[in-house]
C-alpha positions in Angstrom: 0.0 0.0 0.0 1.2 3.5 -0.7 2.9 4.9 2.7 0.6 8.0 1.9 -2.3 6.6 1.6 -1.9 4.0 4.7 -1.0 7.0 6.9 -4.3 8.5 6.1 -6.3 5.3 6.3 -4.8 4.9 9.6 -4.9 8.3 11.1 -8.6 8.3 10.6 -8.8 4.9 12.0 -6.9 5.8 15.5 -8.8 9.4 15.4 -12.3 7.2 15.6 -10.8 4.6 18.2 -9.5 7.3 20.7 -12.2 9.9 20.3 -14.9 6.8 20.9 -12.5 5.4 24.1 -11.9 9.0 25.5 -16.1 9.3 25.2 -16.5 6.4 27.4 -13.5 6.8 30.0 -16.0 9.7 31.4 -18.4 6.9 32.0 -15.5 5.0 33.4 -14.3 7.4 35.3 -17.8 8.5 36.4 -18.3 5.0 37.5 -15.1 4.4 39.7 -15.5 7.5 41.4 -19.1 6.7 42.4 -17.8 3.1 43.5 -15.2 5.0 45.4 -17.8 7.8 46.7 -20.5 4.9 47.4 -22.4 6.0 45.0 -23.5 4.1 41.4 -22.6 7.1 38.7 -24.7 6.9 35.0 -27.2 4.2 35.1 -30.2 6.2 33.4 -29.1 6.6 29.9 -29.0 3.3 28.2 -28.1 -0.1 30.0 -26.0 1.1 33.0 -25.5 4.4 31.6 -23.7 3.2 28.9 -25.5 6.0 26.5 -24.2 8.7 28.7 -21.5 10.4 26.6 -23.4 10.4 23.5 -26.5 12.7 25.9 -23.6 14.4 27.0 -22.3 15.2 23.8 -25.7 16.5 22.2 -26.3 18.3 25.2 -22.9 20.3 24.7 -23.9 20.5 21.1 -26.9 21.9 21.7 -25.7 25.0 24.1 -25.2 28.3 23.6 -21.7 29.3 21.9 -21.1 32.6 24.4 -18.4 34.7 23.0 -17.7 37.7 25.3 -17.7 41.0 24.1 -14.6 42.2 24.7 -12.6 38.8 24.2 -10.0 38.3 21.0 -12.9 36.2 18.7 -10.3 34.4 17.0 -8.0 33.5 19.4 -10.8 32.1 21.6 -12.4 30.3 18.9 -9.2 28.7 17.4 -7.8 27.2 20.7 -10.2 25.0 22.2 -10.0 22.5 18.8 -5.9 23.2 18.6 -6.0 21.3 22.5 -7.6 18.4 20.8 -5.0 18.6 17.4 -1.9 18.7 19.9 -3.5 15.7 21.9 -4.5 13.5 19.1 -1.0 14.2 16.7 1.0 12.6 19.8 -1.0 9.4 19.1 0.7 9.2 15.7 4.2 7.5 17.0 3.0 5.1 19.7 3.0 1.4 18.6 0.0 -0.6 19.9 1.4 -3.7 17.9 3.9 -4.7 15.8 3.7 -2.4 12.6 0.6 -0.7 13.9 1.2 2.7 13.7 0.9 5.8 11.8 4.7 7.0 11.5 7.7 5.1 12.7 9.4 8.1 13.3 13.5 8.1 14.3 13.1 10.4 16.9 8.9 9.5 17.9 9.9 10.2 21.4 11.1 13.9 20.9 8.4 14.3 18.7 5.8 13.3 21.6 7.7 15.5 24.3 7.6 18.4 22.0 3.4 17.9 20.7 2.8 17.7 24.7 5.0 20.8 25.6 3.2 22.5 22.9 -0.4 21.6 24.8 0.2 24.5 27.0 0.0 26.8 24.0 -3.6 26.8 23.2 -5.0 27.0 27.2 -2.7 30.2 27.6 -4.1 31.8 24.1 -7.8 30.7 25.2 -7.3 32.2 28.7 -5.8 35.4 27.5 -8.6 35.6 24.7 -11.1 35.6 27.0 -10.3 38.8 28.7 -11.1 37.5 32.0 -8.9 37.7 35.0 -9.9 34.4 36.8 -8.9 33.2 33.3 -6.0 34.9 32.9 -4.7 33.6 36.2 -5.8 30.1 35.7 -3.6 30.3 32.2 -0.9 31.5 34.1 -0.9 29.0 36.3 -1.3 26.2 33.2 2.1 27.8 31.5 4.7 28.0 35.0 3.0 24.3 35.5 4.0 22.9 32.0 7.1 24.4 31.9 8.8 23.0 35.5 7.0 19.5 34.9 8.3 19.2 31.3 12.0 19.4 33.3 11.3 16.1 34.9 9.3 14.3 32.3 11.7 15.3 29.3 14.6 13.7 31.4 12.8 10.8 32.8 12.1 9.9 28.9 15.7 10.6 28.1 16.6 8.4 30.9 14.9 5.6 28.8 16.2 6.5 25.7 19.7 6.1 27.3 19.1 2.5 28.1 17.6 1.5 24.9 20.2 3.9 22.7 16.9 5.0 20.1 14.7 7.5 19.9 12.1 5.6 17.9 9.0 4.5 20.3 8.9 1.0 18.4 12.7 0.5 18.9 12.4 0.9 22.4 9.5 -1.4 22.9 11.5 -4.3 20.7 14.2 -3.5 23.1 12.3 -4.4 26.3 10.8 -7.1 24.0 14.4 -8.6 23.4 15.9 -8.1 27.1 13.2 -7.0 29.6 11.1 -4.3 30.7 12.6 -0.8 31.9 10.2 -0.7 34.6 12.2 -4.2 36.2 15.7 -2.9 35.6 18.4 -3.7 38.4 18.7 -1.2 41.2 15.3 0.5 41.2 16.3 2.5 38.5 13.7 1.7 36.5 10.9 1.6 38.7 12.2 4.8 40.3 12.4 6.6 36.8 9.0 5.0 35.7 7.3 6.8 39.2 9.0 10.1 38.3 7.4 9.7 35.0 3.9 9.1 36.1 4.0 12.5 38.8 5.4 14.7 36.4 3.0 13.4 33.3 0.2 13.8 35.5 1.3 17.2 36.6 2.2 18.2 32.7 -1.3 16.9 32.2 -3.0 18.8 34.7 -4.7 15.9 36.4 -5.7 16.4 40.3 -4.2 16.2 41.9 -2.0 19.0 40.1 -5.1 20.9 38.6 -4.1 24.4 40.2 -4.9 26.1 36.5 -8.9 24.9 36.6 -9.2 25.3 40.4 -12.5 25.9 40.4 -13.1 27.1 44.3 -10.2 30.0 43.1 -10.8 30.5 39.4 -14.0 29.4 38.7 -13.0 27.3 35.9 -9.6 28.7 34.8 -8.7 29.4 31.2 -12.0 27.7 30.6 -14.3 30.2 32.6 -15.4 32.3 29.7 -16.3 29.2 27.2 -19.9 27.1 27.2 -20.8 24.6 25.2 -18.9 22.3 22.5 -15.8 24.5 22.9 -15.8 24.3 26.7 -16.3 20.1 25.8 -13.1 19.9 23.6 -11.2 21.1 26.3 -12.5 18.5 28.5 -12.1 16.0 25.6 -8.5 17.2 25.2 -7.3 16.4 28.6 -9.1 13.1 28.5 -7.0 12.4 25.2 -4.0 13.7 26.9 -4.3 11.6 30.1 -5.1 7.9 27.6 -2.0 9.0 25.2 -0.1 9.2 28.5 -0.7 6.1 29.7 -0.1 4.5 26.3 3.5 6.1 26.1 4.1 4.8 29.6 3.0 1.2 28.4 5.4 1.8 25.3 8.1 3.0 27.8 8.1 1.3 31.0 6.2 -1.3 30.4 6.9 -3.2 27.1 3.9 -1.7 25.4 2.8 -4.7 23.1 5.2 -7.1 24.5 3.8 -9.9 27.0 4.2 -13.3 28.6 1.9 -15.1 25.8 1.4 -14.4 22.1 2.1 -10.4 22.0 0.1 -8.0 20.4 -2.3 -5.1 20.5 -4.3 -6.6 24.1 -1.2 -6.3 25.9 -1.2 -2.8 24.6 -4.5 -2.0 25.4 -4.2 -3.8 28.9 -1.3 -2.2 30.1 -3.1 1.4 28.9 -5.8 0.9 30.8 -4.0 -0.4 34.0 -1.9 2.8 33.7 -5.2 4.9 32.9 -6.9 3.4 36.1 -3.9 4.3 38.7 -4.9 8.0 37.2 -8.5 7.6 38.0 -7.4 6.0 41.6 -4.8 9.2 42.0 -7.6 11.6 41.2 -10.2 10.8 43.8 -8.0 10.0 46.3 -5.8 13.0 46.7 -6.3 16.1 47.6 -4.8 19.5 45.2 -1.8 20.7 45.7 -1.3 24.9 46.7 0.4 26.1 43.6 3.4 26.9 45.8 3.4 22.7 47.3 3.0 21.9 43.5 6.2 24.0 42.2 8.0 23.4 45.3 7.5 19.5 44.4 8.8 19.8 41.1 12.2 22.2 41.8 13.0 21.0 45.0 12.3 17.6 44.8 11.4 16.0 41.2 14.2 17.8 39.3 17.1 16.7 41.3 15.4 13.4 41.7 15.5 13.3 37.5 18.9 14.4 37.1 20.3 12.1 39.4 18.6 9.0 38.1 20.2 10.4 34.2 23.5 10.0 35.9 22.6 7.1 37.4 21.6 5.5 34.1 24.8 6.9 32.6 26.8 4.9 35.0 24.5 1.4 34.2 25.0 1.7 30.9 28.9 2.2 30.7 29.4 -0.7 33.1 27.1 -2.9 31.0 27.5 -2.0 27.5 31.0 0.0 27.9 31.6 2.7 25.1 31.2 2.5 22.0 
């Protein structure tokens, strides 16, 4: 098949599947926290409130698009669906099988790290479009958060790109494949490196319990205050993306991605996603948010040392094992 042609084929393909999965993770996630909260979550619409997210998508649909008079009209139109364009392109790299995936890029991982730095973009030109303070504070917030957590994450990623010497996502899944998961490797290294990966990915992705920018007993809503209907819903949608396309690359990382015990493939993928995806939901009604002094204090003081000595740490394994080259 033409390499154009099968991109396209399967960009629309994976745009279907993860718009349809991040639809239903707010019924999953709606769920677990009413298990958690004693409560039962969706059970009206549909067979155990399985119809849910489609009500809750015509019922954005069907609001009012408020824009305020005094906000930048193109600004705050275009960056609610450039959230959702950042979230989705990062899916493009990630392999969920052997051969299944859009672009086997070279350097997939830098191109992830620099698609999810670039997330931060659009909430800071929404929140400043809108001409609201509470917004403008909130988007604040979103762009000194993005920028100290990206420290850590970037290096935790480096870290395994140290020990499997490529770049490409699929490379360093074969690796792990071919000698073992990152996640298991001697010392604690791994697992150490994997746990800085998950804080700082859930902080980069503004996940509670690191959502200081949408602090809604502060800000109302954040950089979201001033939107309603579908544009205020791809917001939502985009950080839903974000947080399933982060648990896939920490699969692909840490975890082998497609790699498993018995005939691997795309469920191992999928498993591992969704174990990772879980351990968010459990995170988020369990803890409480940070202060937005805790959360950067937690990031400088503590997460950034903790990266850069785990890089040298790695540096050292990798000598004694492999030597230089």
């Amino acid at each position: 098949m033409n390499p154009w042609l099968h991109a396209v084929l399967y960009s629309l393909v994976l745009v279907t599947v993860l718009m349809t999965c991040t639809a239903y993770a707010t019924w999953l996630e709606r769920k677990v926290a009413g298990r958690m909260q004693s409560r039962l979550g969706p059970t009206r619409v549909g067979f155990a409130g399985l119809l849910q997210p489609i009500a809750d998508a015509l019922k954005l649909l069907q609001k009012e698009d408020i824009v305020p008079l005094a906000a930048d009209r193109a600004l705050f139109n275009l960056a609610p669906p450039l959230t959702v364009f950042f979230a989705l392109a990062t899916a493009a790299v990630i392999p969920f099988s052997p051969g299944l995936l859009a672009s086997d890029l070279d350097i997939g991982a830098l191109y992830v790290l620099a698609l999810s730095g670039l997330m931060v973009f659009p909430v800071w030109i929404g929140s400043w479009a809108s001409n609201n303070k509470y917004a403008l504070l909130g988007g604040m917030r979103a762009v000194a958060q993005g920028i100290s957590y990206e420290i850590p994450l970037l290096l935790s990623v480096t870290i395994v790109i140290l020990m499997a010497d490529t770049m490409s996502l699929s490379g360093i899944v074969q690796v792990q494949a071919d000698e073992g998961w990152f996640i298991a490797r001697p010392f604690g290294l791994g697992l150490a490196t994997f746990a800085l990966f998950f804080v700082a990915a859930l902080a980069e992705g503004n996940r509670i319990p690191f959502d200081t920018p949408e602090a809604e007993s502060e800000l109302v809503a954040g950089p979201t205050t001033e939107y309603t209907g579908m544009k205020f819903g791809l917001f939502y949608m985009a950080e839903y993306l974000h947080s399933i396309i982060v648990a896939g690359l920490g699969a692909a990382l840490f975890l082998g991605g497609w790699d498993g015990p018995i005939a691997p493939g795309l469920h191992w993928m999928v498993l591992k996603t969704l174990g990772l995806w879980m351990v968010m939901l459990w995170a988020r009604w369990t803890f409480l948010r940070f202060r937005t002094d805790q959360m950067m204090t937690l990031c400088w003081r503590y997460l950034v040392p903790a990266s850069l000595g785990l890089l040298m740490a790695a540096a050292v394994w990798v000598h004694a094992v492999h030597g230089v080259s």
